[in-house]
C-alpha positions in Angstrom: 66.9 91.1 124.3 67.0 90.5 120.0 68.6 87.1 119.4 72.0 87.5 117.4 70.8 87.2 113.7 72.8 83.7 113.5 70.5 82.4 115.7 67.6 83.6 113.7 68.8 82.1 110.5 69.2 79.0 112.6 65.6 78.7 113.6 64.3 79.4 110.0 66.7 76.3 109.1 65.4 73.8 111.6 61.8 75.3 110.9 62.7 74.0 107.2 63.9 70.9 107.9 60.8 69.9 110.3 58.7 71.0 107.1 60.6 68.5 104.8 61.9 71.6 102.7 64.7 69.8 103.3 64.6 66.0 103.8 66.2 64.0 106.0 69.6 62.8 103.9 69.7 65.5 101.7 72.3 68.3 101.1 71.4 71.5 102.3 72.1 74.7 99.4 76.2 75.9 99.6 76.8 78.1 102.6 77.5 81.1 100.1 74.1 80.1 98.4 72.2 80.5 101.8 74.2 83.8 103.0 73.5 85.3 100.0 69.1 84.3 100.2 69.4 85.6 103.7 71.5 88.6 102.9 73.8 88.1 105.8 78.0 86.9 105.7 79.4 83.9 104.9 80.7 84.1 108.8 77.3 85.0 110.1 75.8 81.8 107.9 78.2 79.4 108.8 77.5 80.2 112.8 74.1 79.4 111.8 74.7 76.2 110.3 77.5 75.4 113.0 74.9 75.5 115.6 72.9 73.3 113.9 75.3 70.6 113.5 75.9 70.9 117.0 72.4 70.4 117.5 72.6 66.8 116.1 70.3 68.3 112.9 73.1 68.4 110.1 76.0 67.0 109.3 79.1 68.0 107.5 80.6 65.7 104.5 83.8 65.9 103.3 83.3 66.5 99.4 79.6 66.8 99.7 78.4 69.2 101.6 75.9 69.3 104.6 73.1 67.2 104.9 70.5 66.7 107.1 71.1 63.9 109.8 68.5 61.3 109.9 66.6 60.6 112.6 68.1 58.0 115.0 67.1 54.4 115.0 65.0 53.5 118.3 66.5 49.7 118.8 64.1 47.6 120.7 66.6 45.0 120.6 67.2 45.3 124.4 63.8 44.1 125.4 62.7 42.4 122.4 63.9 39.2 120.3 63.2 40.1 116.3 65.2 39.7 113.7 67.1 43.4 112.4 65.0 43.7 109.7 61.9 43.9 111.6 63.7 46.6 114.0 64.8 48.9 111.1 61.0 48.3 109.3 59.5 49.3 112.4 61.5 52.6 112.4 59.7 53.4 108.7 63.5 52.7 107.3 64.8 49.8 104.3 67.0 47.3 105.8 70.1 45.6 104.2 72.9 43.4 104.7 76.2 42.8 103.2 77.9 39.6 104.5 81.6 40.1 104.8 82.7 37.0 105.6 81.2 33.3 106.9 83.7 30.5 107.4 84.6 27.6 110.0 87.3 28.3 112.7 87.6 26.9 115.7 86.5 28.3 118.6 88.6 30.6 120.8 89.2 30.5 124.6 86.2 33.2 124.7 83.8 31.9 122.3 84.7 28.4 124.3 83.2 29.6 127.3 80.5 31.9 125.6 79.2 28.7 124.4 80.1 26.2 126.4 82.0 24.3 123.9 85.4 21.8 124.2 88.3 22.9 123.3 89.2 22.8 119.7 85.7 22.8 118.7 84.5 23.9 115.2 82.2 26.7 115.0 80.7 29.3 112.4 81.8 33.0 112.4 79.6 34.9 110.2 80.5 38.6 109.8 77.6 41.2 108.4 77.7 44.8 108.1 73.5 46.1 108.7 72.2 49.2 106.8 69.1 51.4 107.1 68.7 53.1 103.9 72.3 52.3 102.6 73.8 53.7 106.1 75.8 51.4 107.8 74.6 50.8 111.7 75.7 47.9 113.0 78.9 45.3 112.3 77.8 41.8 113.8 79.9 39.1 114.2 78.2 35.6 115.5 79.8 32.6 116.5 77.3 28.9 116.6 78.5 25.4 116.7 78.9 23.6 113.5 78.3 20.2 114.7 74.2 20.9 115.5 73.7 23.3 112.3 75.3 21.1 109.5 75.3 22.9 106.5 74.6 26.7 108.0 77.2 28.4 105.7 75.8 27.3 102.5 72.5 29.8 103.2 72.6 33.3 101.9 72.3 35.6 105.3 72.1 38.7 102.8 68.7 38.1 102.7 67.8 35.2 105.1 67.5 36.0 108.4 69.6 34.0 110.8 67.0 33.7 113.4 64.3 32.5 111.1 66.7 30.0 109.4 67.6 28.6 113.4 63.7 28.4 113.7 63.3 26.4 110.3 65.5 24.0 111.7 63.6 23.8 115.2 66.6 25.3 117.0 64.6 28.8 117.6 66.6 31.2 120.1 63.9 31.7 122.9 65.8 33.7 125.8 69.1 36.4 125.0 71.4 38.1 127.9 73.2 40.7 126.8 76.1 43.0 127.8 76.7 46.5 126.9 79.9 48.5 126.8 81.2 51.9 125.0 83.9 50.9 122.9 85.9 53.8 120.7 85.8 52.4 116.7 89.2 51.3 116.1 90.2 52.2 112.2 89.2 49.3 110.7 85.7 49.0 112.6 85.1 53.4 111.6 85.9 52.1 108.4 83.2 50.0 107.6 80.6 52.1 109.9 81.5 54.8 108.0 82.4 57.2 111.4 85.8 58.6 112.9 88.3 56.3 114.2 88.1 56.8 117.9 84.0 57.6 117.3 81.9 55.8 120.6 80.5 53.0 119.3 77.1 50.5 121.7 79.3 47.2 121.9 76.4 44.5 122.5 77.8 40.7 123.6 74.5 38.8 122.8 74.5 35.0 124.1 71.1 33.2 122.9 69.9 30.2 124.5 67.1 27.9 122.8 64.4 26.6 124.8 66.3 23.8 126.6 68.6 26.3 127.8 71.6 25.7 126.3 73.6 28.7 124.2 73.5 28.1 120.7 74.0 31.9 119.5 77.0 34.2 120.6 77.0 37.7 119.0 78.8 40.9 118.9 77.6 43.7 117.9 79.1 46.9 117.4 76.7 49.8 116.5 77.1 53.5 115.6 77.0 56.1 118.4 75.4 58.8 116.2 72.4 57.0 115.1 71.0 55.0 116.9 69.5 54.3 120.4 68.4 52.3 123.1 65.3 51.3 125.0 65.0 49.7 128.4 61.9 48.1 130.2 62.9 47.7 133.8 60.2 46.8 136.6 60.6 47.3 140.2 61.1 44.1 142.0 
C-alpha cells in the first residue's frame, strides 16, 4: 500500500533533522517555503509537519515559527545527589541560573514540619529559575534554617552552587527522600517555565538530611513536562 505523500515528506523531515540539516533549536524553512521545494500544497505540507509535532520532533512558536524540539533532559537526580549543573553538563547541555528571590521569612506550618523546626522559626527561602541552553527547566524553591547557616543569603547562588557552599561550611547534604507528584503549571509557574498554563509539570518535594540525620534542606521543585525525564534504580528486596 503507497504511504500518503504527507507521510513521505514527513520522513524526509525527521531524516533531516537526525542529520543535523536542521539542528536541534532551530527554525525549520516557512511551510510555504517547504511545499513549494517538495512541490506539494500548503495543506499536504502542513500534515507533514503536524505529524511531526505530534511526534514530539518540532514545535510550533507563536511569532517564530517551527523549530526543532531539543532532546529531553535525562535527570539522574532521582538516584543521584549532584548539584544541577553537573546534571545538565552531563546531558552535553550549558547550565544557568537566575535567582528570583532569597530573603528570611519565617517558616510555615509545612516547612515547620518539613524541617523539624519550632514555631516562628527564621528560615531562608531562596527562589531560582534553572536553564539548559537559555531554556527554562526547573523553578526551585528551598527552604534551610537561618540560625546554623549565618550569613547564607549574602552568597551569589547564580553561580555558586548551594550544595557545594553547604559542604564548605561542613554541613554537606549526605542522604535526600523525595516525593513526586504531577502538578498542572498554574499561570504564574507556565510563566516563568515558559509552557501553557494548565501544562503537566514533575513536582519534586526534596528533604536533605546531613550526615547526623537531621534535615537541613527542604526543596521544591517544579520541572517542565515536555523536556525532561526521569530515571529510577530499584532493586528487588
Amino acid at each position: 500500500m503507497t504511504q500518503p505523500k504527507y507521510q513521505l515528506i514527513a520522513q524526509t523531515l525527521r531524516t533531516r533533522i537526525e542529520e543535523g540539516t536542521y539542528p536541534e533549536g532551530t527554525i525549520i524553512p516557512k511551510e510555504v517555503d517547504l511545499a513549494a521545494s517538495f512541490g506539494v500544497s500548503r495543506p499536504t505540507m502542513r500534515q507533514a509537519i503536524q505529524l511531526l509535532v505530534n511526534q514530539g520532533l518540532l514545535e510550533r512558536r507563536q511569532r517564530r515559527g517551527t523549530l526543532v524540539r531539543q532532546s529531553k533532559i535525562a535527570q539522574q537526580f532521582t538516584h543521584v545527589i549532584q548539584s544541577y549543573n553537573q546534571e545538565i553538563a552531563a546531558n552535553g547541555r550549558c547550565g544557568r541560573t537566575d535567582v528570583l528571590s532569597f530573603c528570611q521569612e519565617p517558616a510555615t506550618e509545612e516547612i515547620q514540619q518539613a524541617l523539624h523546626l519550632d514555631a516562628g522559626t527564621t528560615v531562608y527561602q531562596l527562589v531560582r529559575l534553572r536553564f539548559a541552553d537559555d531554556e527554562p527547566v526547573v523553578l526551585v524553591t528551598t527552604y534551610l534554617p537561618v540560625a546554623p547557616l549565618p550569613g547564607l543569603d549574602q552568597v551569589d547562588f547564580a553561580h555558586q552552587s548551594l550544595y557545594a557552599e553547604l559542604e564548605r561550611r561542613h554541613l554537606a547534604i549526605t542522604s535526600v527522600n523525595r516525593k513526586l507528584e504531577v502538578v498542572a503549571a498554574d499561570n504564574e509557574t507556565a510563566a516563568l517555565l515558559q509552557v501553557a498554563p494548565g501544562a503537566p509539570t514533575f513536582y519534586f518535594h526534596t528533604r536533605g538530611q546531613v550526615s547526623d540525620g537531621h534535615t537541613l534542606e527542604y526543596s521544591i521543585a517544579q520541572y517542565r513536562g515536555d523536556n525532561n525525564y526521569f530515571t529510577f534504580n530499584i532493586n528487588r528486596s
